[in-house]
C-alpha positions in Angstrom: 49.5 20.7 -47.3 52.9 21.9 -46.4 53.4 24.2 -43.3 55.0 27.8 -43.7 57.1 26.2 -40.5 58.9 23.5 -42.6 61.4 24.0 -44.7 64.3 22.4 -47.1 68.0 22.9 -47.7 68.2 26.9 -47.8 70.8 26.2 -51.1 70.2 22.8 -52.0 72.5 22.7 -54.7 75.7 22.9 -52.0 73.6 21.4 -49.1 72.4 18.1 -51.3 75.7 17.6 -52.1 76.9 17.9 -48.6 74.4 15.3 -47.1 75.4 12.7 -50.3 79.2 13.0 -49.3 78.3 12.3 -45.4 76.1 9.1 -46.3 78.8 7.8 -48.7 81.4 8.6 -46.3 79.4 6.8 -43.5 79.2 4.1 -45.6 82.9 3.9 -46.8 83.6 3.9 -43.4 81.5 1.5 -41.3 80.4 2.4 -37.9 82.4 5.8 -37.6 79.4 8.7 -37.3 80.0 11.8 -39.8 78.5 15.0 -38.9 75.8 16.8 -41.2 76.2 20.2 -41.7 73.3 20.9 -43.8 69.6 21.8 -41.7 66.5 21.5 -42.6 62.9 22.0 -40.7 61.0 19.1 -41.9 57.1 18.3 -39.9 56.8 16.9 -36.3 57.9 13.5 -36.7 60.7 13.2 -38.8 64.2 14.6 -37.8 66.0 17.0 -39.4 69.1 14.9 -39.8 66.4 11.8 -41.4 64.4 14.4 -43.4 68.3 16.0 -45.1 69.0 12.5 -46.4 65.9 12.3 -47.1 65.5 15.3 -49.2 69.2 14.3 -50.9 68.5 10.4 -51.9 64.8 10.0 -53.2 63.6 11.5 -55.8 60.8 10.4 -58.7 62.6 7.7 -60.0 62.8 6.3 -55.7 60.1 4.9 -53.6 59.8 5.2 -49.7 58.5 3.4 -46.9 57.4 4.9 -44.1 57.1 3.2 -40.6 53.6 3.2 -38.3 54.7 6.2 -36.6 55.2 8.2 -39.6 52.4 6.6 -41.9 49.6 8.2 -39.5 51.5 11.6 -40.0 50.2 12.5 -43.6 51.9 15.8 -43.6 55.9 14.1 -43.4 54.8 11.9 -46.9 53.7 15.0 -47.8 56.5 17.1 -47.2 58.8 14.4 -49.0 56.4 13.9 -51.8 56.5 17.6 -52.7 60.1 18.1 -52.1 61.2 15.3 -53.9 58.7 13.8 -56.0 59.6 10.0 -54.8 56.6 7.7 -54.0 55.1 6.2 -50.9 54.7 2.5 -50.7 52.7 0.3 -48.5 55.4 -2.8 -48.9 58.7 -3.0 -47.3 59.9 -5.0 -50.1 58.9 -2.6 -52.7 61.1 0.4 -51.4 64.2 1.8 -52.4 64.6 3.8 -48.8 62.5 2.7 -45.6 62.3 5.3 -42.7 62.2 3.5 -39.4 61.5 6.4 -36.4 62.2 3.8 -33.6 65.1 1.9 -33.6 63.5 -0.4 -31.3 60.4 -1.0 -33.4 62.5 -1.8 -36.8 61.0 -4.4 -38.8 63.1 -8.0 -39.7 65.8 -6.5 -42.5 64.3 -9.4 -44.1 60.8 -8.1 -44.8 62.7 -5.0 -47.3 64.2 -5.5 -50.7 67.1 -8.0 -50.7 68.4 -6.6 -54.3 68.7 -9.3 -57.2 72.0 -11.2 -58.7 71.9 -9.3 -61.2 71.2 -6.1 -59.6 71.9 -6.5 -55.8 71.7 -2.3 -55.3 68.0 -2.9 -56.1 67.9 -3.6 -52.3 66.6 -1.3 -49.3 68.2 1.2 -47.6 67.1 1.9 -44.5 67.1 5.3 -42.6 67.1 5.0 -38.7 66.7 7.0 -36.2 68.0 6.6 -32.7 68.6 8.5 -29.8 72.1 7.7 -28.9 75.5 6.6 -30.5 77.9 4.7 -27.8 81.1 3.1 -28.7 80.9 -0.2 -26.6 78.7 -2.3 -27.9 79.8 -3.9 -31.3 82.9 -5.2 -32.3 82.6 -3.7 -35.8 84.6 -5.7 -38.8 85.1 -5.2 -42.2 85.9 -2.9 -45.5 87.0 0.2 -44.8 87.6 -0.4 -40.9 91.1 -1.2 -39.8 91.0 -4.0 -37.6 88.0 -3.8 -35.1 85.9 -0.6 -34.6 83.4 -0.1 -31.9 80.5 1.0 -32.1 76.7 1.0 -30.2 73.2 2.1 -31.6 70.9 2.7 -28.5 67.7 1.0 -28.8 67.9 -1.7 -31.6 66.0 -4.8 -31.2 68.4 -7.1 -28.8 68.7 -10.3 -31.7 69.6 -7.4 -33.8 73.2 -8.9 -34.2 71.6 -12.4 -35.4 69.5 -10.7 -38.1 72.7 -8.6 -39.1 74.7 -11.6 -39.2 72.0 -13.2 -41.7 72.0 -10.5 -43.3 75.6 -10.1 -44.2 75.9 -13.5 -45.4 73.1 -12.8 -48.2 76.2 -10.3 -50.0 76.1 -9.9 -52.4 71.9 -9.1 -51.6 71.2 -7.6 -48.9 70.0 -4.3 -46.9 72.7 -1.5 -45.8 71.5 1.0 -42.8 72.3 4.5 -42.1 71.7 5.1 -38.5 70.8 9.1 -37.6 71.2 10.6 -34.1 70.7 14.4 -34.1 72.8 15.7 -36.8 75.1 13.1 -37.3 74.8 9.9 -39.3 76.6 6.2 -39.4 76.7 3.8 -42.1 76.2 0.1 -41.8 76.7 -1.8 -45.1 75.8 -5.4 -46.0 79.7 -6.0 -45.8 80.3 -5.0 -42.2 80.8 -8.2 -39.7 78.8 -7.1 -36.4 79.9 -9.6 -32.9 79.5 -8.7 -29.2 82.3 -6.2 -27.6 
């Protein structure tokens, strides 16, 4: 059942649109977070910058995964299901869009769809949420960064780099990440090199 509390994009025409310009621009530009304008009041448990991409990216034709802390939380797959039509699935591997509500707790980026040869977008992308951005961590390399960028995610797993690493060398296959903290957004895609600052 959804709550009279939640809501969606109050014009989701101009707000959807909004949100898909921020993840592609997070994306085009690795490691550099892009504010989201657009609010939403999704259930306890999902934040509202998670729940606007959300509510932008899936739809019937997507499937979602949805982390422990959010699976015993019927009413956010609800919310998401009625909003958007997209299915739940029980697999990583079977997901077009994984929602991971710890950083910490984020499953090997090996367990989720690697994409195919043929079709390497038919990979996971993974929504993230963290508490804190930081600039001092990474030394961030690759298309559409200009020589190094830093950057820092507070709260990833601490071989995180290794399973990056593994996972950038996979490209063409491979998972891409958009990290969320508050209302702002950064994109990490399979082509972005990740070493120690």
């Amino acid at each position: 059942m959804i709550s009279a509390s939640t809501s969606t994009f109050a014009d989701p025409g101009r707000e959807s649109q909004q949100v898909f310009r921020a993840a592609m621009r997070a994306l085009a530009q690795p490691c550099k977070p892009v504010e989201l304008m657009a609010r939403v009041s999704p259930p306890d448990g999902l934040t509202s910058g998670a729940a606007a991409l959300l509510l932008t990216l899936a739809d019937f034709e997507t499937s979602v995964w949805l982390d422990a802390v959010t699976t015993v939380r019927p009413e956010i797959s609800g919310y998401l299901k009625f909003h958007t039509g997209t299915r739940m699935v029980k697999d990583p591997d079977q997901a077009n869009f994984a929602l991971i509500t710890l950083a910490g707790r984020m499953p090997k980026l090996y367990d989720f769809a690697q994409g195919v040869p043929e079709y390497p977008d038919r990979s996971t992308t993974l929504i993230v949420e963290t508490t804190a951005f930081n600039h001092s961590d990474w030394a961030c390399k690759g298309p559409g960064i200009a020589g190094t960028r830093t950057f820092g995610v507070a709260g990833v797993p601490s071989d995180f780099i290794n399973f990056w690493e593994h996972n950038r060398l996979g490209f063409p296959l491979g998972v891409d990440i958009l990290f969320v903290c508050g209302h702002q957004i950064a994109g990490l895609p399979r082509t972005t090199r990740l070493t120690e600052a």
